[in-house]
MDTraj code that builds the backbone (N, CA, C; nanometers):
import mdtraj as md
import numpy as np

residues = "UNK UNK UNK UNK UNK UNK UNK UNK UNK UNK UNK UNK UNK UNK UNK UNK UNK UNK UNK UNK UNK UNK UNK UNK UNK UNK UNK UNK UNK UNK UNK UNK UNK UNK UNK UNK UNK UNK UNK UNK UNK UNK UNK UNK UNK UNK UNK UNK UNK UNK UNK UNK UNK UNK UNK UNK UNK UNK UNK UNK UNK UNK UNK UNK UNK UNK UNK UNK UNK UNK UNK UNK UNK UNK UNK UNK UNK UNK UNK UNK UNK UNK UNK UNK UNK UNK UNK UNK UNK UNK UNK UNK UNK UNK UNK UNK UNK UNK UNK UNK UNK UNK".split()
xyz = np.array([
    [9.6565, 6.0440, 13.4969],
    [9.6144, 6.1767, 13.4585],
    [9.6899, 6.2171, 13.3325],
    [9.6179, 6.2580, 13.2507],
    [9.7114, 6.3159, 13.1212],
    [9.6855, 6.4307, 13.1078],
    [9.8345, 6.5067, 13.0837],
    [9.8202, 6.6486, 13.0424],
    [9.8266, 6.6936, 12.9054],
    [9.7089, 6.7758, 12.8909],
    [9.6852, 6.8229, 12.7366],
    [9.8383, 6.9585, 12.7268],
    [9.9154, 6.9399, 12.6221],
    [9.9887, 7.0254, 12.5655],
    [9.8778, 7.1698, 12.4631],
    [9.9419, 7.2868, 12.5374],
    [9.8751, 7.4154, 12.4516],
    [9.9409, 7.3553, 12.3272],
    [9.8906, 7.4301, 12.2152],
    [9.8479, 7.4226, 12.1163],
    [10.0221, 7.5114, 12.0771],
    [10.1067, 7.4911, 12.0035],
    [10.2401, 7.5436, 11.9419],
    [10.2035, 7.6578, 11.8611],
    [10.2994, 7.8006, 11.9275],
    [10.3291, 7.8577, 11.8608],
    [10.4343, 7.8901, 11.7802],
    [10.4503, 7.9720, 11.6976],
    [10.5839, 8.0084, 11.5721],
    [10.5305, 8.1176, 11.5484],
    [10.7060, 8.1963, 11.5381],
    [10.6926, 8.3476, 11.5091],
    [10.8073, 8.3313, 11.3746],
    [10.7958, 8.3946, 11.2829],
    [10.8597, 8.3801, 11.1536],
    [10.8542, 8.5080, 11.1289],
    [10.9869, 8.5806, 11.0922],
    [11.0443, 8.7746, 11.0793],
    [10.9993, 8.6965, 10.9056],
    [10.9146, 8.8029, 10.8465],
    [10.9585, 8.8169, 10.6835],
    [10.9537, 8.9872, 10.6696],
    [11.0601, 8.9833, 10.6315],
    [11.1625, 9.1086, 10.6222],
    [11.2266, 9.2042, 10.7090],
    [11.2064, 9.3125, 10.7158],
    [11.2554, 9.3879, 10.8332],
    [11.1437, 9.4109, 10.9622],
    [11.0238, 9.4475, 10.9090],
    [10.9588, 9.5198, 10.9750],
    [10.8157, 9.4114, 11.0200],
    [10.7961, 9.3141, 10.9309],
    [10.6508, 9.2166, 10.9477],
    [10.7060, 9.0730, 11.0143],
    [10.6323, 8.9995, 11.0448],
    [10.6163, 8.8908, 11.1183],
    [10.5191, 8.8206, 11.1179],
    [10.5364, 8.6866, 11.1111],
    [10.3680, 8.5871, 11.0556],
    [10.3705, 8.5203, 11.1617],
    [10.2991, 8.4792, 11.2936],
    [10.2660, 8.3904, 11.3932],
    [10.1701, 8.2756, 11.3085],
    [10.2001, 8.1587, 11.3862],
    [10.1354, 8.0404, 11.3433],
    [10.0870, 7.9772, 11.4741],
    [9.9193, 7.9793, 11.4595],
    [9.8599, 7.9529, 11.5826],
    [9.8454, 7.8000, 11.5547],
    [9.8838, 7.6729, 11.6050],
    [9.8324, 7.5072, 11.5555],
    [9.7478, 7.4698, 11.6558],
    [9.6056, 7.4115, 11.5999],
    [9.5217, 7.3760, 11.7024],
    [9.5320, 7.2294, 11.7150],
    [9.5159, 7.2124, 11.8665],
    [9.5400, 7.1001, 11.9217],
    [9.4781, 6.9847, 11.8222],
    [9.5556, 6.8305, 11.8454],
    [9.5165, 6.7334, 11.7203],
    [9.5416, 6.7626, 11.6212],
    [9.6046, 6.8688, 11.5725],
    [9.6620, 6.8907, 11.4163],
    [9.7821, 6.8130, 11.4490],
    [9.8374, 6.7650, 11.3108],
    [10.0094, 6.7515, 11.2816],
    [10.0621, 6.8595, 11.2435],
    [10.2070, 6.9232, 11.2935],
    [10.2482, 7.0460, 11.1868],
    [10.2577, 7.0200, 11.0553],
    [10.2315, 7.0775, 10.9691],
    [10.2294, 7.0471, 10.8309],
    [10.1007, 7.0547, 10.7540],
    [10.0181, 6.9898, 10.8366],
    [9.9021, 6.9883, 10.7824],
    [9.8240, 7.0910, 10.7372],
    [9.8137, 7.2211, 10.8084],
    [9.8342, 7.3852, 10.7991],
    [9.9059, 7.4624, 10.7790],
    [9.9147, 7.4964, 10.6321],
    [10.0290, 7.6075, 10.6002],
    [9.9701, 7.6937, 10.5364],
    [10.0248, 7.8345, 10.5635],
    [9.9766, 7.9260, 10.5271],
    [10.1309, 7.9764, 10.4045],
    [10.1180, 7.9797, 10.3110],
    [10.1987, 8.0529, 10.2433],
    [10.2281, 8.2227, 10.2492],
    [10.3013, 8.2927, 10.2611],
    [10.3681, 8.3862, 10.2662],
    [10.4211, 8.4447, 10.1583],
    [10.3824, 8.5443, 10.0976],
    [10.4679, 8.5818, 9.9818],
    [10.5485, 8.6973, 10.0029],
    [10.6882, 8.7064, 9.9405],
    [10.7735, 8.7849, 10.0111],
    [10.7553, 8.9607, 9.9627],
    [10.7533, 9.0697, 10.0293],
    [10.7263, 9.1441, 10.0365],
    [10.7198, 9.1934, 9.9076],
    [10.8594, 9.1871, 9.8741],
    [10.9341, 9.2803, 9.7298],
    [10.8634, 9.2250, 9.6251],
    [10.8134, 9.1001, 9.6174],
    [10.7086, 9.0349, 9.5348],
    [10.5854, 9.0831, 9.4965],
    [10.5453, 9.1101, 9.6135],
    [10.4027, 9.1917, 9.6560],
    [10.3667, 9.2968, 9.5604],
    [10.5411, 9.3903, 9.6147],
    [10.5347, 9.5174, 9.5739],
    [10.5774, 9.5204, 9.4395],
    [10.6619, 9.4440, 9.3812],
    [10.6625, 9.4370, 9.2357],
    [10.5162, 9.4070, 9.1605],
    [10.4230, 9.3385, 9.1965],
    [10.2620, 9.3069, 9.1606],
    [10.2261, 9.4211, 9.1851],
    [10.1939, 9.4991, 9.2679],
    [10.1241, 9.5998, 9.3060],
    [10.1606, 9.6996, 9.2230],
    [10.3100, 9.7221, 9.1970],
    [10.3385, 9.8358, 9.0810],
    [10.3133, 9.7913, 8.9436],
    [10.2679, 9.6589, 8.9043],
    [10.2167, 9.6158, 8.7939],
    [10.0773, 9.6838, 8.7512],
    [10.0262, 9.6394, 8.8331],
    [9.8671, 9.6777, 8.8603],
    [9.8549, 9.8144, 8.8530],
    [9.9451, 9.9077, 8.9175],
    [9.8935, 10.0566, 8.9161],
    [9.9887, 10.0971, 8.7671],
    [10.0675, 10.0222, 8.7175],
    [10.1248, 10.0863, 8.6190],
    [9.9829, 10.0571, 8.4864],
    [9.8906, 9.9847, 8.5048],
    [9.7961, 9.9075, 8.3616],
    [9.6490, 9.9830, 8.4254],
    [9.6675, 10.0658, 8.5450],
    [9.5487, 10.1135, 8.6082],
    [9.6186, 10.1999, 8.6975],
    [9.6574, 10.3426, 8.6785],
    [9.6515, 10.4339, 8.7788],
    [9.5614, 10.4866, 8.8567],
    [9.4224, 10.3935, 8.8542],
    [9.3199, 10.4550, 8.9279],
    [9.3068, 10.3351, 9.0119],
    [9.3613, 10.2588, 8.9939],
    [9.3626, 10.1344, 9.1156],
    [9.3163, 10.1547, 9.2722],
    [9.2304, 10.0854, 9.3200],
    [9.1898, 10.1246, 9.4870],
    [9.2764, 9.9918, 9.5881],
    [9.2995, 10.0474, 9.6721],
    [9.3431, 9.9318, 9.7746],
    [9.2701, 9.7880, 9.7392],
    [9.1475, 9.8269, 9.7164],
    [9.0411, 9.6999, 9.7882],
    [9.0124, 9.6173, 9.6324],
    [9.0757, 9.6502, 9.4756],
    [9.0831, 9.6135, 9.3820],
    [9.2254, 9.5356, 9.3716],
    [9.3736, 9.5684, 9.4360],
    [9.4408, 9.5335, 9.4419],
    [9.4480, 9.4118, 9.4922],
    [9.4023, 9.4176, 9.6500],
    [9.4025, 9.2957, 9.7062],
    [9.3580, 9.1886, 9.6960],
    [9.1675, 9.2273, 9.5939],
    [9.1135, 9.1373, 9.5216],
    [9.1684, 9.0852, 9.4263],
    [9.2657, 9.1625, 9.3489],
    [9.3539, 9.0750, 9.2304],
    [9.4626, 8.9624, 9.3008],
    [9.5032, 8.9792, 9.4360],
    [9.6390, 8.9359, 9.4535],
    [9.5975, 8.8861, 9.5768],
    [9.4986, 8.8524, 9.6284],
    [9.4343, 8.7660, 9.7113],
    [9.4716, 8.7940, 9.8443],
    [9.5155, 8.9826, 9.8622],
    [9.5724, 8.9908, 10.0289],
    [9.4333, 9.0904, 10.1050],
    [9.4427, 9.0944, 10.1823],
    [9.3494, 9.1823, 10.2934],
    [9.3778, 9.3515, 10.2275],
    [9.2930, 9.4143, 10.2331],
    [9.2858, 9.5435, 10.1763],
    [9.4190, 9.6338, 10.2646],
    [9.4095, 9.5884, 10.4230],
    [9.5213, 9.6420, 10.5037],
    [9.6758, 9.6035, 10.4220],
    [9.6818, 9.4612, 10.4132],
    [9.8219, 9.4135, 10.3431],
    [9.8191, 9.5015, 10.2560],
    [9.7415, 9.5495, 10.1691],
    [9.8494, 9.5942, 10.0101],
    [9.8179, 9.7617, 10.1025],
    [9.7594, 9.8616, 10.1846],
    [9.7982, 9.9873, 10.2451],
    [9.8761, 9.9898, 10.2969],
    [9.9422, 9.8809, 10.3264],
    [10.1085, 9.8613, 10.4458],
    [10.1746, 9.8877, 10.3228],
    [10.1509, 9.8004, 10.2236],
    [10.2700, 9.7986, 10.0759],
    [10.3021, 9.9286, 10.0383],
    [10.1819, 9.9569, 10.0145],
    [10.1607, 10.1324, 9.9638],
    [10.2323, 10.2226, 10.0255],
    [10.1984, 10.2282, 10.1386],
    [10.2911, 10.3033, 10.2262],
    [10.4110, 10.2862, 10.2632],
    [10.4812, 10.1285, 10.2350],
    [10.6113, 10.1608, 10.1783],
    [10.6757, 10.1843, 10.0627],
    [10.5946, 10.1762, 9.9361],
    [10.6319, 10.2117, 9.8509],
    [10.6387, 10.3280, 9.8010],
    [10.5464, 10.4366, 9.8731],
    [10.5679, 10.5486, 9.8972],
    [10.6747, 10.6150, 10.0064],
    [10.6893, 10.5579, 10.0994],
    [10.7856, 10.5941, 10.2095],
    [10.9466, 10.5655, 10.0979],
    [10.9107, 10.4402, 10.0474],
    [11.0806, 10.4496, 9.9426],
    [11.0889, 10.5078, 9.8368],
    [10.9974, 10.6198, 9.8050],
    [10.9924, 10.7102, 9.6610],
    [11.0000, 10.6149, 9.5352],
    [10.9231, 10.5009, 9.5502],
    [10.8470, 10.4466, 9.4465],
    [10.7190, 10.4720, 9.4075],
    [10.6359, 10.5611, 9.4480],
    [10.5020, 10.5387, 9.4496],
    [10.4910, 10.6946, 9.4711],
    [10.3843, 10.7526, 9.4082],
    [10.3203, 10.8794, 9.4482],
    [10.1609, 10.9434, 9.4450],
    [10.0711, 10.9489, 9.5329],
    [9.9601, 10.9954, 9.4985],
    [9.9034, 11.0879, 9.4656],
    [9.8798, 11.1149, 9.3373],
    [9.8553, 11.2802, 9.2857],
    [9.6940, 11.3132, 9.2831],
    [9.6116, 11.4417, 9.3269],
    [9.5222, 11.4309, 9.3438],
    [9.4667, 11.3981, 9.5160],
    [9.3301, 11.4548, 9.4865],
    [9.2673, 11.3935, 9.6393],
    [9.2305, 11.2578, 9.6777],
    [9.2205, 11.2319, 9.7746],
    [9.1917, 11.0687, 9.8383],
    [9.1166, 11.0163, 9.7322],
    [8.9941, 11.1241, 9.7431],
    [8.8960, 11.0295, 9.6191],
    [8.9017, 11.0913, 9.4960],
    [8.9265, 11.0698, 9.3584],
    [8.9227, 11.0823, 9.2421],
    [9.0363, 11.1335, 9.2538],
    [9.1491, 11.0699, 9.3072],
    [9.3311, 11.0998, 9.2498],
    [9.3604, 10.9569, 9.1933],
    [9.5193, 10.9478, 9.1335],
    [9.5874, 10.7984, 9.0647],
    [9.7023, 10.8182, 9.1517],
    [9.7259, 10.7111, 9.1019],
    [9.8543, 10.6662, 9.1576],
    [9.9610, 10.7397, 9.0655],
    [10.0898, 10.7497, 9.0857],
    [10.2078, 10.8017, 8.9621],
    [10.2828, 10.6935, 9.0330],
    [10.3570, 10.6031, 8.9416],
    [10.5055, 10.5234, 8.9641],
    [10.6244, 10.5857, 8.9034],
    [10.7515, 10.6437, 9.0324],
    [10.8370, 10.6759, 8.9890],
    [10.9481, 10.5730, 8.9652],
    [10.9995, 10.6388, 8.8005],
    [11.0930, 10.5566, 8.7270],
    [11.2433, 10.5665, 8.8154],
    [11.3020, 10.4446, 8.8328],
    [11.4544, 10.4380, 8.8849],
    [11.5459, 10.4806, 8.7978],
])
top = md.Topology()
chain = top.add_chain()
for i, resn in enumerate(residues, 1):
    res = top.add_residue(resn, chain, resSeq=i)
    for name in ("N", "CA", "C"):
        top.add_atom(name, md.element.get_by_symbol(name[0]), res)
traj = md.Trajectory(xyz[None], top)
């Protein structure tokens, strides 16, 4: 009788607050599937690029530039606003972004 092994999981902390699980389906080798990760402060340094050359920038233009899920760069946002980098002036729709200088 042979027993099939579930399929390996991995939990990987990147930074304080996020976490990347790695689901491997059975018959893979590890390795063979990698998902790259880019580190937060990275993110958010791109993202303040982008709204500094376009203060009218939308979530869903961002993520299309920088290849993340429209949710990933509203998590960003909202910490970059939660750390008084970031400010939205104006209403939801037809406001910009403002980047505050350090």
């Amino acid at each position: 009788m042979i027993l099939e092994r579930e399929p390996a999981t991995e939990f990987e902390e990147v930074g304080t607050t996020l976490f990347v699980a790695r689901f491997w389906r059975k018959g893979l080798e590890k390795g063979i599937i990698e998902k790259t990760v880019v580190p937060s402060e990275e993110t958010s340094d791109k993202i303040l690029a982008i709204i500094r050359s376009d203060m009218k920038a939308t979530a869903r233009h961002m993520a299309e530039m920088l290849g993340l899920s429209s949710r990933a760069v509203e998590m960003q946002l909202a910490k970059l606003k939660q750390d008084g980098k970031l400010k939205r002036v104006g209403p939801k729709k037809g406001g910009c972004w403002e980047v505050n200088r350090d």
